[in-house]
C-alpha positions in Angstrom: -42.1 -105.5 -25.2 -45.2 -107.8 -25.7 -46.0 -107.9 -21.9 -48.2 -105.7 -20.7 -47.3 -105.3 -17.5 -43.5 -104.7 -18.7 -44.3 -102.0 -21.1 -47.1 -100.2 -18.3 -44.1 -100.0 -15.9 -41.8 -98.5 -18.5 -44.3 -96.1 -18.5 -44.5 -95.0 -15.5 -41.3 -94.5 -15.4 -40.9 -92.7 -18.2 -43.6 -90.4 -17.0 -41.7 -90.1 -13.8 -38.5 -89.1 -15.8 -40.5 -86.3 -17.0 -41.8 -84.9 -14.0 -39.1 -84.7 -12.5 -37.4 -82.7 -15.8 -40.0 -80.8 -15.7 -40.3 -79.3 -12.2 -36.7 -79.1 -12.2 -36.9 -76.8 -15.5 -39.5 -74.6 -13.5 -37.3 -74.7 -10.2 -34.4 -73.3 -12.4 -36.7 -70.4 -14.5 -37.8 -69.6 -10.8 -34.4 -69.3 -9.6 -33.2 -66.9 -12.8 -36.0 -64.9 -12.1 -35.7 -64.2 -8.8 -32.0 -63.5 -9.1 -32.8 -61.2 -11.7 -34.7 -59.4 -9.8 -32.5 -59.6 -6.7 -29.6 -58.5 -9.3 -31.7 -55.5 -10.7 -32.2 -54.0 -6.8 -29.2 -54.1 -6.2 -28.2 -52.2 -9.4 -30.9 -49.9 -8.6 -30.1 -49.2 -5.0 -26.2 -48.5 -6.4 -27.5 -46.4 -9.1 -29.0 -44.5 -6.6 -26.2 -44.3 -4.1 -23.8 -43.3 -7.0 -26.4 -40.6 -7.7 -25.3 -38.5 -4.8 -22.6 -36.6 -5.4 -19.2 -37.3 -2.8 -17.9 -33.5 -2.0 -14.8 -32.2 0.1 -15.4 -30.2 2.8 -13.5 -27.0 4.5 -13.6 -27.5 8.0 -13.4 -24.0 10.0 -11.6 -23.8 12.9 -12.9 -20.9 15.5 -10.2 -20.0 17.6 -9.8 -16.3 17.6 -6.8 -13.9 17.1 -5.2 -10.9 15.2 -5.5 -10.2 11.8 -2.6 -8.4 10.5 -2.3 -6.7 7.1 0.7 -7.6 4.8 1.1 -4.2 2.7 4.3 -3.1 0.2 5.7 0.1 0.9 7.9 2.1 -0.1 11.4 3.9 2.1 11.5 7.5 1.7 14.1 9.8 4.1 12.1 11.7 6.8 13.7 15.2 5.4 15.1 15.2 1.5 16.1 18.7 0.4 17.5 18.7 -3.6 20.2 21.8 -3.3 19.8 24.2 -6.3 22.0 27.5 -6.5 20.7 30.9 -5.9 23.8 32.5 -8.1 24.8 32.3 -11.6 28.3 31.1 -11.8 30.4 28.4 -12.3 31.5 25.9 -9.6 34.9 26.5 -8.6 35.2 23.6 -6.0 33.2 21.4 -4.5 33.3 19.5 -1.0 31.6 16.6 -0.4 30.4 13.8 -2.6 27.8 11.0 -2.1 27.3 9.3 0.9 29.7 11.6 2.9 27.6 12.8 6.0 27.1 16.4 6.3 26.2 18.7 9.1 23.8 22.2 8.9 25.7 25.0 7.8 28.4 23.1 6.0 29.7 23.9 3.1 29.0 21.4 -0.4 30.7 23.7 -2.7 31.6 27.4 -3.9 30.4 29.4 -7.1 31.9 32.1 -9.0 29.8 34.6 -9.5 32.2 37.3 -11.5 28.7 38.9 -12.6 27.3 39.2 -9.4 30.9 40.5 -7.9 30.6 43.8 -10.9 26.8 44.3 -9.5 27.7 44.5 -5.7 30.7 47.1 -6.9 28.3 48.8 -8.7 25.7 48.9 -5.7 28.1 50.3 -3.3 29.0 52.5 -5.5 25.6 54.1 -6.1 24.9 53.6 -2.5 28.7 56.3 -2.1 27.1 58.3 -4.3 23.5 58.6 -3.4 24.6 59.2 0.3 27.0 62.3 -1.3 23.9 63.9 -2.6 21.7 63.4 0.1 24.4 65.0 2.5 25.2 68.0 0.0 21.2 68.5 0.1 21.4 68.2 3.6 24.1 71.3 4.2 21.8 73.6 1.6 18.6 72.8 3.6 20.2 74.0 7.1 21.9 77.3 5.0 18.3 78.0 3.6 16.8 78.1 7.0 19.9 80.3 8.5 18.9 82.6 5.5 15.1 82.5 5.5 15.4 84.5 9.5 17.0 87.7 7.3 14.5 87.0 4.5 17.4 86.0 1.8 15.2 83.1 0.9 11.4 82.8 0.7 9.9 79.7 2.9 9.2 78.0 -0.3 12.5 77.7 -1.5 13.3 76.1 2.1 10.9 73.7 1.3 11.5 72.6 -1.6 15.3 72.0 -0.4 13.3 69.8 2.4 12.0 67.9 0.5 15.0 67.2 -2.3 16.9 66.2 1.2 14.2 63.7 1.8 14.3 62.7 -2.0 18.1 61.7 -1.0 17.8 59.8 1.6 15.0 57.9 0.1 17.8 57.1 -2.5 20.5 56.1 0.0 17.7 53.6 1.9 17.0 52.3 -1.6 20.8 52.0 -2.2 21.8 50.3 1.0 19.2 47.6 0.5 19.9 46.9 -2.9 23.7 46.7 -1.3 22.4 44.5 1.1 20.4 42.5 -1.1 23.8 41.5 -3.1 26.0 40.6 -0.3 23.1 38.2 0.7 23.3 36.9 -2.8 26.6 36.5 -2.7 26.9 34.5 0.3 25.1 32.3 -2.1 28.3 31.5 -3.3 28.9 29.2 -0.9 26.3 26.5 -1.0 25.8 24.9 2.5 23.7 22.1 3.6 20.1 22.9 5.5 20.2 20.0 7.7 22.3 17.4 9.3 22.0 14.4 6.7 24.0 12.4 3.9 25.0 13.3 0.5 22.8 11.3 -1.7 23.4 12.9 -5.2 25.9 15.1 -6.6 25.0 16.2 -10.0 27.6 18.6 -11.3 31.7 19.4 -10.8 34.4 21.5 -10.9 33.8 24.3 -14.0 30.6 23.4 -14.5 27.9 26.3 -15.3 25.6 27.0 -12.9 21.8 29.0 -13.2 20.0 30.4 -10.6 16.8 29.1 -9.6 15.0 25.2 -9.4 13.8 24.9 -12.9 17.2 24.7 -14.8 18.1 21.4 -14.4 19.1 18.8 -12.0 20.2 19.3 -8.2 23.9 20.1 -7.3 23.2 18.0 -4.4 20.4 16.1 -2.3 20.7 15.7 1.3 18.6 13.5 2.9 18.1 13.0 6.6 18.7 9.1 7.6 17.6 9.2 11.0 14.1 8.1 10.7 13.2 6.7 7.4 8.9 7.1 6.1 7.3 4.2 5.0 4.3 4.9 2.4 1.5 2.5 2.1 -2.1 2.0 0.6 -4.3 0.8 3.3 -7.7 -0.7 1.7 -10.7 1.5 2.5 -12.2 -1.7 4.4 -9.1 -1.4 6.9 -8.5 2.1 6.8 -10.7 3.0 9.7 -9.1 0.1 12.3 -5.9 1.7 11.6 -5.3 4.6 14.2 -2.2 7.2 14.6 0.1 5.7 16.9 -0.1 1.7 16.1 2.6 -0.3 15.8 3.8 -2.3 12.7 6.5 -4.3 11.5 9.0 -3.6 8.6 10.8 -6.1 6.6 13.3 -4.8 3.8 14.6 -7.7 1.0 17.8 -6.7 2.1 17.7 -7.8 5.9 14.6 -11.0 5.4 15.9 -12.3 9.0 15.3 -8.7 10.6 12.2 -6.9 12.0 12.2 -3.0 11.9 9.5 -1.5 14.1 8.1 1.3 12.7 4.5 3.6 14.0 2.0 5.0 12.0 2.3 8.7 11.8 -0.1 10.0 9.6 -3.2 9.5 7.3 -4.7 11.4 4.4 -8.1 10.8 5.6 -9.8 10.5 2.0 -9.7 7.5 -0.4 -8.3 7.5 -4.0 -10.8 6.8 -6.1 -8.8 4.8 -8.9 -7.2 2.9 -6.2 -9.9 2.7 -3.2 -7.2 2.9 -0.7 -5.7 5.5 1.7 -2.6 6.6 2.0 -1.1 6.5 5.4 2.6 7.2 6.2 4.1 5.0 9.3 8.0 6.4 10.8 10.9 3.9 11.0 13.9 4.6 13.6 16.8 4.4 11.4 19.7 5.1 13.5 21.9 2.7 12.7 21.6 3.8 8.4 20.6 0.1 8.1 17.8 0.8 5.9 18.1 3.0 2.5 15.4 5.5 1.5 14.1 4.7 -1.8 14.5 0.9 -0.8 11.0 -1.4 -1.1 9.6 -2.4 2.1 7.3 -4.7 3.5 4.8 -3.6 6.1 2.4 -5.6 8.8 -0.2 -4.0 9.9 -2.0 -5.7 12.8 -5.4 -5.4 13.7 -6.8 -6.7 17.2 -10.4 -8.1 17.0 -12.4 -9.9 19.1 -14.1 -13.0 17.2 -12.7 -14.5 14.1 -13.5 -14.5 10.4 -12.6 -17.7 8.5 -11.0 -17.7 5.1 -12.2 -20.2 2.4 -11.3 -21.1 -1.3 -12.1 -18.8 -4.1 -13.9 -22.3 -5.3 -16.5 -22.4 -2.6 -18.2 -19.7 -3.8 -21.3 -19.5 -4.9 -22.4 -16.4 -7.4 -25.7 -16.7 -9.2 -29.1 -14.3 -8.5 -29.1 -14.6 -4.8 -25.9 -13.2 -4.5 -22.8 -14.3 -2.8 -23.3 -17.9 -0.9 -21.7 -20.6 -0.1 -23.0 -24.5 0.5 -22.6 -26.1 3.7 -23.7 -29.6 4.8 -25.7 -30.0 7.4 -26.0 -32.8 10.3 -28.6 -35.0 7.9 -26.4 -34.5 4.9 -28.4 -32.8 3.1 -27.2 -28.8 1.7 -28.0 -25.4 2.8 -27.0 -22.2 1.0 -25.9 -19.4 3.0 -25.1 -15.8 2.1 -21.5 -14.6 2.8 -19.5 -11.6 2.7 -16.3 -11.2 1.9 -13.8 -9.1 4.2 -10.4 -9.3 2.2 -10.0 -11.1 -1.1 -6.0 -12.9 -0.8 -5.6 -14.3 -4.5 -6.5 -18.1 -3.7 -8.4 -17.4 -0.7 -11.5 -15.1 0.1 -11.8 -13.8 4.4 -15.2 -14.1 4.8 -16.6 -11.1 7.2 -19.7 -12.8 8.0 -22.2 -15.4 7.6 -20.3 -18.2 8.6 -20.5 -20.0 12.3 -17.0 -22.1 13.5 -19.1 -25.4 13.1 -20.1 -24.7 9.3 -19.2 -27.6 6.8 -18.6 -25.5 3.9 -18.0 -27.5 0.6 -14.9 -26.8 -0.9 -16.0 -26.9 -4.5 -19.8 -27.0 -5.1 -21.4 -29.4 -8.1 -22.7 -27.8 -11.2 -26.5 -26.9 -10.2 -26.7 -27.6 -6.6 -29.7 -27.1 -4.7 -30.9 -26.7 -1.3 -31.6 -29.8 0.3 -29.4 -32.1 -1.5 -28.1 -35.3 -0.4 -24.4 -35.0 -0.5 -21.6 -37.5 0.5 -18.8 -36.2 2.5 -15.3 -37.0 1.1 -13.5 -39.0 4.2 -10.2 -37.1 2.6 -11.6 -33.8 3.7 -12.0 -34.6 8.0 -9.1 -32.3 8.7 -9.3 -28.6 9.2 -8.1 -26.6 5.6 -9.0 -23.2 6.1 -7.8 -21.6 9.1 -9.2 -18.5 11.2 -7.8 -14.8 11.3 -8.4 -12.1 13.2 -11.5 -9.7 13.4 -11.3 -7.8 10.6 -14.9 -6.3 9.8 -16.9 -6.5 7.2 -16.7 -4.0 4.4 
């Protein structure tokens, strides 16, 4: 280019060319910067949103009602008498066996007593003989006084006859109730039942030796009385006192699921067992129709009426650290509050809490590691619905 004006006007152009590159290189640097930035708030602000921890809650729901106690128990017949024998002997027959029904007075079996037979002989015998003597002393007391008017006899001799007369009749009383004594016995021989009932063991048979007394071995017989059946529980020493005589429960035997038996609460110990902390109460269960067997495991609803509710919650939304028991509950902002609790019944997976909770608390169902009050928490939209539900008043240990 050897013109002047040629080659200025390249130039310019050329000059132009660069500008332009040039503003468009800062226009893009411009750009990546600001979207960097724009990119790095936005990271922020979900860094910061992922910071707060999502939690389910346990939504309480406040209607009052009865709380009821679920409690195993145990059948056992309202009379149960084991038989023993009151004679040495062997069993010569016996009458009934088990599950025969049986009426008072009855008769389960007879015993031969061949011993006892000799000693009765013998008895009556003495008791012949002691009333010979006493009636031989008698006759020589009256001649002694028929002689003691013509002096024959001093009036010591006549009293010494008195009293060998009384010395004989002392022996015939003694006689007669040793007599006595062994015809009781051996009425013995014939072992009846005490009470109307059924036959629920039979422990021996024909032949077999028999000993007198409890402490020998096992029962002839055990007669139990069906009517009414007892139910045994152990009522928790927090319940214990909103359980009264005369309440009414429910009995369930694994035998008849579909069937309720009513039963009333009869009696109470009125202490607590110190290895259990429960007390034993005893409830009576109309057994007329022999449905239900004693011995037989039973279950046994107790209820209780209360006025307001207590809410049950997981085990997991407890709280245990140096303030005590809590639990966390969100509040309208959001943010957490720790409040103390205590617990009414503990049920395995669940905890009745007796008080320190309203019906509109959000508890959370499972608290983070090392939260606080006044932390922003997110609510889980899975946990909206009501999960633990209400019983009835039962109080506050």
């Amino acid at each position: 280019m050897s013109d002047p004006a040629a080659r200025s006007g390249f130039q310019r152009r050329l000059a132009l060319v660069g500008v332009i590159v040039g503003a468009g290189a800062v226009v893009l640097v411009v750009t990546g910067i600001v979207e960097r930035d724009r990119s790095s708030a936005k990271l922020q602000d979900w860094t910061e949103a992922q910071a707060i921890p999502t939690v389910a809650i346990v939504a309480l729901n406040a209607k009052p009602g009865v709380a009821s106690l679920d409690l195993p128990g145990r059948l056992e017949a309202n009379l149960r008498a084991p038989i023993y024998a009151r004679v040495s002997g062997y069993v010569k027959d016996w009458k009934v066996d088990i599950g025969d029904a049986v009426k008072a007075g009855q008769t389960l079996a007879e015993i031969e007593a061949p011993d006892l037979d000799q000693q009765l002989l013998q008895a009556r015998a003495d008791l012949t003989s002691a009333e010979a003597s006493a009636k031989l002393s008698e006759v020589t007391l009256s001649r002694g006084r028929t002689l003691l008017t013509s002096a024959a006899v001093s009036q010591q001799e006549v009293d010494q006859r008195a009293a060998d007369l009384a010395n004989k009749q002392a022996a015939v009383h003694s006689s007669q109730a040793n007599v006595e004594r062994l015809e009781v016995l051996a009425g013995y021989k014939m072992v009846a039942a005490p009470f109307d009932g059924v036959v629920t063991e039979r422990n021996t048979d024909v032949g077999a030796l028999i000993s007198a007394g409890s402490s020998a071995g096992l029962a002839m017989f055990v007669i139990s009385d069906v009517h009414k059946l007892r139910v045994s529980i152990a009522v928790p020493e927090n319940y214990a006192a909103e359980i009264r005589i005369g309440d009414k429960a429910t009995v369930t035997s694994p035998a008849y699921p579909r069937r309720d038996f009513p039963a009333v609460v009869e009696a109470a110990s009125r202490s607590v067992d110190v290895a259990t902390g429960t007390t034993h109460m005893q409830l009576m269960v109309d057994n007329a129709d022999g449905a239900l067997m004693p011995g037989g495991y039973a279950n046994v609803r107790v209820d209780l009426a209360g006025g307001a509710g207590s809410f049950r919650i997981p085990v997991s939304a407890l709280i245990f650290d140096q303030a005590g028991l809590r639990v966390a509950i969100v509040g309208a902002d959001g943010r957490v509050a720790l409040k103390t609790v205590t617990i009414a019944r503990d049920l395995g997976s669940e905890i009745e809490i007796g008080s320190g909770l309203q019906a509109d608390d959000r508890v959370i169902a499972t608290p983070p590691d090392g939260i606080a009050e006044g932390d922003q928490v997110r609510i889980s939209d899975a946990s909206q619905k009501p999960v633990a539900t209400v019983v009835g008043a039962a109080k506050a240990p």
